[in-house]
DSSP file (Angstrom, degrees, kcal/mol; ACC not computed):
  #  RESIDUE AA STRUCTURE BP1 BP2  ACC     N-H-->O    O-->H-N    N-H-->O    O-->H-N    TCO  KAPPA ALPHA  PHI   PSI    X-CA   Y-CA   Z-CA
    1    1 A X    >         0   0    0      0, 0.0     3,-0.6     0, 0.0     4,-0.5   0.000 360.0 360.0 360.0 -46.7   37.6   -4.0   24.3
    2    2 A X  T 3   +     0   0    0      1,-0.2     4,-0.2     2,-0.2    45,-0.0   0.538 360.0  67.5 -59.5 -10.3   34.1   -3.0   24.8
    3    3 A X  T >  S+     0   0    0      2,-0.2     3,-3.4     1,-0.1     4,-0.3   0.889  87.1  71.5 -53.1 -53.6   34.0   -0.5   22.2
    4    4 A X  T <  S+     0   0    0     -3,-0.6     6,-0.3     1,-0.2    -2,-0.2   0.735  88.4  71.1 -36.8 -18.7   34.4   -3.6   19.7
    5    5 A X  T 3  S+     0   0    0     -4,-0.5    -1,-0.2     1,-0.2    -2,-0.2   0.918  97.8  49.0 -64.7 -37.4   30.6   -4.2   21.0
    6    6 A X  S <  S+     0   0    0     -3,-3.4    -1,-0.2    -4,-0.2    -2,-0.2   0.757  82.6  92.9 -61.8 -38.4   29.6   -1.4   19.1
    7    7 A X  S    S-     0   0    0     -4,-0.3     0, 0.0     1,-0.1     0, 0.0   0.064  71.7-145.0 -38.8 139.9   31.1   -2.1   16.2
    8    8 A X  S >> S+     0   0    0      2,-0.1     4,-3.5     3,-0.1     3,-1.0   0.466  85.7  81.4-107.6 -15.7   28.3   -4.1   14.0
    9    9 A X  H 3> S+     0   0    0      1,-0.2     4,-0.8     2,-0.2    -4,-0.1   0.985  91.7  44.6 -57.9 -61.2   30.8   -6.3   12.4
   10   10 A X  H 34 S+     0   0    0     -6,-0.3    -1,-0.2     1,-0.2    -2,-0.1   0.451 112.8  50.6 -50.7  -0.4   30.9   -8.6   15.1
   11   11 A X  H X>>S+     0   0    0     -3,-1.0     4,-4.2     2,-0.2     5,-1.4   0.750 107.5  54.9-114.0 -62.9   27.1   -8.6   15.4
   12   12 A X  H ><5S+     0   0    0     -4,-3.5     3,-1.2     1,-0.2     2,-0.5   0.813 109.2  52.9 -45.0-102.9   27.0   -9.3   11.4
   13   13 A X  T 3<5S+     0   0    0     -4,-0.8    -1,-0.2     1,-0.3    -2,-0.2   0.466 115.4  34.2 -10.2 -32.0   29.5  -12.6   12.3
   14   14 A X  T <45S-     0   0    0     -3,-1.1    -1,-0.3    -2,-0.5    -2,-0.2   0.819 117.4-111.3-103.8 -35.0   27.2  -14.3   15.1
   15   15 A X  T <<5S-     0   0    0     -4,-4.2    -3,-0.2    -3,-1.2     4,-0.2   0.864  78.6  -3.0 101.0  45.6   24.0  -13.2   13.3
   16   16 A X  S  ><S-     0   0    0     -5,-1.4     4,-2.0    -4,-0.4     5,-0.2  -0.391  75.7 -89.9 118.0 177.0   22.9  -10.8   15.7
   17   17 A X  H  > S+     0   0    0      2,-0.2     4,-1.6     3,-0.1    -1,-0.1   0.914 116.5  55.6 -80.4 -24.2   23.2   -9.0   19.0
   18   18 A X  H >4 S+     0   0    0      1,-0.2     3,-2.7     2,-0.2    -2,-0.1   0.879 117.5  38.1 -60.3 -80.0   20.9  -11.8   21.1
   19   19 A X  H >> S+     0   0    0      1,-0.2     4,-1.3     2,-0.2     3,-0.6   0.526 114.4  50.1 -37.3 -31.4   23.2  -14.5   20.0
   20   20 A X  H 3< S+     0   0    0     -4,-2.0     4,-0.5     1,-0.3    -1,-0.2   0.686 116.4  46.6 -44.9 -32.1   26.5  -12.5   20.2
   21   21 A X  T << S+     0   0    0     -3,-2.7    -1,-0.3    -4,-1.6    -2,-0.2  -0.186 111.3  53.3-111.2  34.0   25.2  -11.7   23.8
   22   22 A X  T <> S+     0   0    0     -3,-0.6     4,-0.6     3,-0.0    -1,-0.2   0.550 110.6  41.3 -97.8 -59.3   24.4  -15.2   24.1
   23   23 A X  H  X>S+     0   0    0     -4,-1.3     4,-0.7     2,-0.2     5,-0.5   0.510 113.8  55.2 -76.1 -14.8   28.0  -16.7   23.2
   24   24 A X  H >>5S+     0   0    0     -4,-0.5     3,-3.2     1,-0.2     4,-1.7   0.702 106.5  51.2 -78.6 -92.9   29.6  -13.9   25.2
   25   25 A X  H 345S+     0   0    0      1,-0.3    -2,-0.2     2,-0.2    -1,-0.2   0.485 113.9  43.4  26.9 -56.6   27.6  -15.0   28.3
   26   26 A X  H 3<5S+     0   0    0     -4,-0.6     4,-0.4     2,-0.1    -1,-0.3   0.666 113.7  47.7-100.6  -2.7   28.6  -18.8   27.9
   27   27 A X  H <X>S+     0   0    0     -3,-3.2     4,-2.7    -4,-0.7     5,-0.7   0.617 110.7  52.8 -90.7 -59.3   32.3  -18.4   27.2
   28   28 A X  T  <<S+     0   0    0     -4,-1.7    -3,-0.2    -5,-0.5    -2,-0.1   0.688 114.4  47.1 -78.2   6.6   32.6  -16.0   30.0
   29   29 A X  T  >5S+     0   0    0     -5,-0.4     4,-1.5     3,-0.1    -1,-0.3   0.771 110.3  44.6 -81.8 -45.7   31.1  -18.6   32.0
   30   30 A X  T  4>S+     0   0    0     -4,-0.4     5,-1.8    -3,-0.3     4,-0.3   0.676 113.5  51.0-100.4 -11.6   32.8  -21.1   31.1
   31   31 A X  T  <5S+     0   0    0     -4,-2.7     3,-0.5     3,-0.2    -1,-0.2   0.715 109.5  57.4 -88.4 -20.0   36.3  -19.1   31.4
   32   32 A X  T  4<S+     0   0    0     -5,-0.7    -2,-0.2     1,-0.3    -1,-0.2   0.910 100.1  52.0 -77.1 -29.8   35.1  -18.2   34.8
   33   33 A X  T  <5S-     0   0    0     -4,-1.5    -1,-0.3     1,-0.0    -2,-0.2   0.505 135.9 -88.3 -74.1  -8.1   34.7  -21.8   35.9
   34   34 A X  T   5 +     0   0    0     -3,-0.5    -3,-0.2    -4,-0.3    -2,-0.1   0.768  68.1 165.5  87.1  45.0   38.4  -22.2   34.7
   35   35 A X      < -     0   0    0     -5,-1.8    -1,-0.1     1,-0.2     2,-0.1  -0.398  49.9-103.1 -90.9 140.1   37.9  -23.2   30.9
   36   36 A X        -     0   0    0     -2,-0.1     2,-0.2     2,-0.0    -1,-0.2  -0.471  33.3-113.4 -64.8 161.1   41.2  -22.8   29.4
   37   37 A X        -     0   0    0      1,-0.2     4,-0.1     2,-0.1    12,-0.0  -0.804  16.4-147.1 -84.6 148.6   41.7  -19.4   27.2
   38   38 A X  S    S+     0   0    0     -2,-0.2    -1,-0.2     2,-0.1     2,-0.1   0.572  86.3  39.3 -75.6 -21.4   42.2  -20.1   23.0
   39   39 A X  S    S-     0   0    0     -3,-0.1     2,-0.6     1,-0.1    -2,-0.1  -0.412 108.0 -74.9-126.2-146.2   44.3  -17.3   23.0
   40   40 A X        -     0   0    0      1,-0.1    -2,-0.1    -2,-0.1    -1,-0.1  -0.799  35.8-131.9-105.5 139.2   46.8  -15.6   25.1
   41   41 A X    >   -     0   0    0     -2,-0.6     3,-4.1     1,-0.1    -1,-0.1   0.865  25.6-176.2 -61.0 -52.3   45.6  -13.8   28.2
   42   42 A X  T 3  S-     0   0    0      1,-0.3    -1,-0.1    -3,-0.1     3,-0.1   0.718  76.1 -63.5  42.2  33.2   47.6  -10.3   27.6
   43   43 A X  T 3  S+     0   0    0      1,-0.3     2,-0.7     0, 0.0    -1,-0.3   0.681 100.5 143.8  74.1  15.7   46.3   -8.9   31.0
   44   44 A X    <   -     0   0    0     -3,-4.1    -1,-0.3     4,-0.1     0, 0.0  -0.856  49.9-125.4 -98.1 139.4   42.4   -9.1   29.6
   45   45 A X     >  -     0   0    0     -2,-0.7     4,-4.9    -3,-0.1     3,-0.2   0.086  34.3 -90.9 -53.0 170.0   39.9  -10.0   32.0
   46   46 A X  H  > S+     0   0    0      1,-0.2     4,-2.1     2,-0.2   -17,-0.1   0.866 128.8  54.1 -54.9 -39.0   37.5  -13.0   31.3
   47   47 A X  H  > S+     0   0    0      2,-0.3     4,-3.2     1,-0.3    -1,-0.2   0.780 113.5  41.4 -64.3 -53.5   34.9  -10.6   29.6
   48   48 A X  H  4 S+     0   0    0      2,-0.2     4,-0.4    -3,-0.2     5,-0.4   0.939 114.3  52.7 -64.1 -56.5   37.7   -9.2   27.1
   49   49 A X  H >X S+     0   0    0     -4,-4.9     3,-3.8     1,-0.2     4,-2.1   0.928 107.7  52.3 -47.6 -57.3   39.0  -12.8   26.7
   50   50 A X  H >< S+     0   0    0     -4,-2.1     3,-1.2     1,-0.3     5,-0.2   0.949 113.0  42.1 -40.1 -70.9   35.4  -14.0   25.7
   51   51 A X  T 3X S+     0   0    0     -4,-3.2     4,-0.5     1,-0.3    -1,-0.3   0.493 113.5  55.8 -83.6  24.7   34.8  -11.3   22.9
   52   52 A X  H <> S+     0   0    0     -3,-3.8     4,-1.8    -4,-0.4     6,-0.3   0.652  99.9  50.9-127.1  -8.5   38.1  -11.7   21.6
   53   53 A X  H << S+     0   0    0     -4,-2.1     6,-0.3    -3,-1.2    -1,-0.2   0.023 115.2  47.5 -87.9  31.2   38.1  -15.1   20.9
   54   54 A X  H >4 S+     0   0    0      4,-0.1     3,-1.6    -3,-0.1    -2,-0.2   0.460 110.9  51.1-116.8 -30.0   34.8  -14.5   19.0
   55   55 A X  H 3< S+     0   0    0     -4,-0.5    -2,-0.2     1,-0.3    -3,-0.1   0.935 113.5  45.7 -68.4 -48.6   36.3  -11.5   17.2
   56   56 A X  T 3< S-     0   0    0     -4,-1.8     2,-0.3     1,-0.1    -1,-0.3   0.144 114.9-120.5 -99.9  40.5   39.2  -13.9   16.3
   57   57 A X  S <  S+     0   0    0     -3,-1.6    -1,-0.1     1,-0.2    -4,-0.1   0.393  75.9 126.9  60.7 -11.7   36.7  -16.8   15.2
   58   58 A X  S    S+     0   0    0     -2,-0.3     2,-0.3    -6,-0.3    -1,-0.2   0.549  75.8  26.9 -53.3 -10.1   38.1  -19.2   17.8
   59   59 A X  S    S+     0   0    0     -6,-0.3     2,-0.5    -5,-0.1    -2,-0.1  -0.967  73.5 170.9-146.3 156.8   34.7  -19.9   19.3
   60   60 A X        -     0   0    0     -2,-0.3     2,-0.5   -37,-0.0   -46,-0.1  -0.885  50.2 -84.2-157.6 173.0   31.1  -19.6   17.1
   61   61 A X        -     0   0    0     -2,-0.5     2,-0.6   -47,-0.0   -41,-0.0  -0.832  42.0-135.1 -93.3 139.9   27.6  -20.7   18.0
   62   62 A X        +     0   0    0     -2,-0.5     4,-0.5     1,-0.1    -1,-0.0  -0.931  33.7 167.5-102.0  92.7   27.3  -24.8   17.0
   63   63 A X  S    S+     0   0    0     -2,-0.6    -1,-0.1     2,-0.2     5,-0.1   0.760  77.8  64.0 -71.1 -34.5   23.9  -24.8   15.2
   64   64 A X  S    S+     0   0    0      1,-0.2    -1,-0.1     5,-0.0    -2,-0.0   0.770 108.3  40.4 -87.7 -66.6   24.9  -28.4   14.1
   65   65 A X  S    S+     0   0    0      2,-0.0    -2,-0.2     0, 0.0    -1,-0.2   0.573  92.5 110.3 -86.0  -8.0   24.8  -29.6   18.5
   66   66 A X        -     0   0    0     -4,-0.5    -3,-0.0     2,-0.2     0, 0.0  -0.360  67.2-142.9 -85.0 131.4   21.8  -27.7   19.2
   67   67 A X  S    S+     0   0    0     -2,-0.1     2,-0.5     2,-0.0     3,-0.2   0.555  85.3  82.2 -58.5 -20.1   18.1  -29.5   20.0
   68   68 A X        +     0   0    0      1,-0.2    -2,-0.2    -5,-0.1     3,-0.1  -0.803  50.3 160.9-100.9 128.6   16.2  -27.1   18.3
   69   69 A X  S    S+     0   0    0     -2,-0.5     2,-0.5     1,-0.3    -1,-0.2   0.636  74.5  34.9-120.7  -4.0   16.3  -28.1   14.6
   70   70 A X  S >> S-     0   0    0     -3,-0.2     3,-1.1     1,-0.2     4,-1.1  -0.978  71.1-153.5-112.7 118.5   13.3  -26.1   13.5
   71   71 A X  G >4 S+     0   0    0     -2,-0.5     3,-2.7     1,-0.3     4,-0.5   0.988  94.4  60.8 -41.9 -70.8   12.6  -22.6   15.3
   72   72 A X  G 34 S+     0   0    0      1,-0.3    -1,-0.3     2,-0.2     3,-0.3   0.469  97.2  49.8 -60.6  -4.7    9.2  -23.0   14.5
   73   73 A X  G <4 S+     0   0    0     -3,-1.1    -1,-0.3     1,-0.1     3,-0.3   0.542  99.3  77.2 -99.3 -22.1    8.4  -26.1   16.4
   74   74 A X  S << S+     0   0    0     -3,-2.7    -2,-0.2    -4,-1.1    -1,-0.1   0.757  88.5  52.4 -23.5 -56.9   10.0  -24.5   19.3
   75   75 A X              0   0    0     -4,-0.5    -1,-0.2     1,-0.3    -2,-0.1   0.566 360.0 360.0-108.8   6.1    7.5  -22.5   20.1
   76   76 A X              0   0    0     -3,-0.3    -1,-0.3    -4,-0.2    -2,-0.1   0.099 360.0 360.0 -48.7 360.0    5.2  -24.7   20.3
């Protein structure tokens, strides 16, 4: 399952590695707290579950719910 990291397609899809490694990070949080899984468990750990419900589009970055609506005023 971690090989799929490697892989640049999934990287292409979140719209980089920070943000991939962002969304893994809060799904495998939130599955760790007891978040239900979107897909079926098949004896992968949370970590596996996490990057395979982004591989199978079931979870995405929300740009939409986010506070920041300009970067650049951000860093200000």
């Amino acid at each position: 399952m971690i090989e799929q990291l490697k892989s640049d397609t999934i990287i292409r899809k979140i719209g980089g590695r920070f943000k991939l490694t962002a969304l893994i990070q809060h799904r495998w949080r939130e599955l760790m707290d007891g978040a239900r899984p979107l897909i079926e468990r098949q004896g992968r750990n949370d970590l596996e579950l996490a990057i395979e419900e982004i591989l199978q589009e079931k979870i995405t970055i929300d740009y939409e719910a986010s506070d920041v609506t300009d970067p650049k005023t951000a860093l200000k």
